[in-house]
N, C-alpha and C positions, 0 to 999 in steps of 0.2 A: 526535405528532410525534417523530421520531428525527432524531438531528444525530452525523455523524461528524466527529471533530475529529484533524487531524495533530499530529503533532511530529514536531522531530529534524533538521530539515533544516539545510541551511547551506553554507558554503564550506570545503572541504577541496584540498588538492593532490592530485594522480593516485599511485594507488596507496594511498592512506588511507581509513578505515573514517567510516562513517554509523550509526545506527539509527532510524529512523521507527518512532513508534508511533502508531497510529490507534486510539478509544477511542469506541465505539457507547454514546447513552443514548439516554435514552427510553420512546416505550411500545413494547418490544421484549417480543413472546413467542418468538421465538428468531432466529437466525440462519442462513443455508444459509454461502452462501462466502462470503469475506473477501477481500478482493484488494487488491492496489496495481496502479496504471496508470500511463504518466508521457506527458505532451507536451511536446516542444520546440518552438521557433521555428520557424514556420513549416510542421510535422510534424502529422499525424492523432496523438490521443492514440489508445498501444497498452500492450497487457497487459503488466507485469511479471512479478507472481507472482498467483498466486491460492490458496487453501487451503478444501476443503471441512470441514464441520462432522463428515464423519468422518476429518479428517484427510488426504484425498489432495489433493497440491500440485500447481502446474503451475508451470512457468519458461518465460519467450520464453529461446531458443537462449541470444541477446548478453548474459544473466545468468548462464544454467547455471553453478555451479563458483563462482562470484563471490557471489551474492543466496543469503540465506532466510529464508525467510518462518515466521513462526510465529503462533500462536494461543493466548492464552488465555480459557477459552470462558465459565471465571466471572467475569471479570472485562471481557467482551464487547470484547476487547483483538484487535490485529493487528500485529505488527510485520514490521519488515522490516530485516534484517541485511546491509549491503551493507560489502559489502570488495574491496581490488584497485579501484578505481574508477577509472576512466579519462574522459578529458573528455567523450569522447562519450555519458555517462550523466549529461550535464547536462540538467536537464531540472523542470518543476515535477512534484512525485507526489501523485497522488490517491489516497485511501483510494475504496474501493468496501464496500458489504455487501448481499448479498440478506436482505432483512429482512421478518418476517413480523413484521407490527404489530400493530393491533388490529382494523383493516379489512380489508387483503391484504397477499401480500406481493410486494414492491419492489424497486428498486436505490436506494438510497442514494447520497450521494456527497458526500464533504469539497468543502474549499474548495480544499486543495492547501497543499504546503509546497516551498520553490523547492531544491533542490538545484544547487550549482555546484564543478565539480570545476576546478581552474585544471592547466592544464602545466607 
């Protein structure tokens, strides 16, 4: 079994900084990407960031410049540096991981950490 676990989230004002960090254990024999996803009320959950295991990142647009994502790969770690945050990035965030196990490999998925940005 592999379990991604969040942290970091919370209530912040508009314009004020987060970091989430997502922390893979388990029976992991490695890792592909690491990502964050978020859904809001009543919203399809969609991509935030994502980070491949050689390093190349992705951003949805409404982050670019604001979000980054980072990796540490010994420590099967993922975070997510959000600044500039604005209310419309309210939202709960999932950790994601494509994980190669002991069987195959998967997507992963936390339980989520709520993020609320106030006006």
């Amino acid at each position: 079994q592999v379990q991604l676990v969040e942290s970091g989230g919370g209530l912040v004002q508009a314009g004020g900084s987060l970091r989430l960090s997502c922390a893979a254990s388990g029976y992991i024999r490695s890792i592909n990407a690491m990502g964050w996803y978020r859904q809001a009320p009543g919203k399809h959950r969609e991509l935030v960031a994502v980070t491949t295991s050689g390093s190349i990142t992705n951003y949805a647009d409404s982050v670019k410049g604001r979000f980054t994502i980072a990796r540490d790969n010994a420590k099967n770690t993922v975070y997510l540096q959000m600044n500039s945050l604005k209310p419309e990035d309210t939202a709960v965030y999932y950790c994601n991981g494509v994980v190669r196990d002991l069987i195959t490999t998967r997507d992963y998925w936390g339980r989520g950490t709520q993020v609320t940005v106030s006006s």
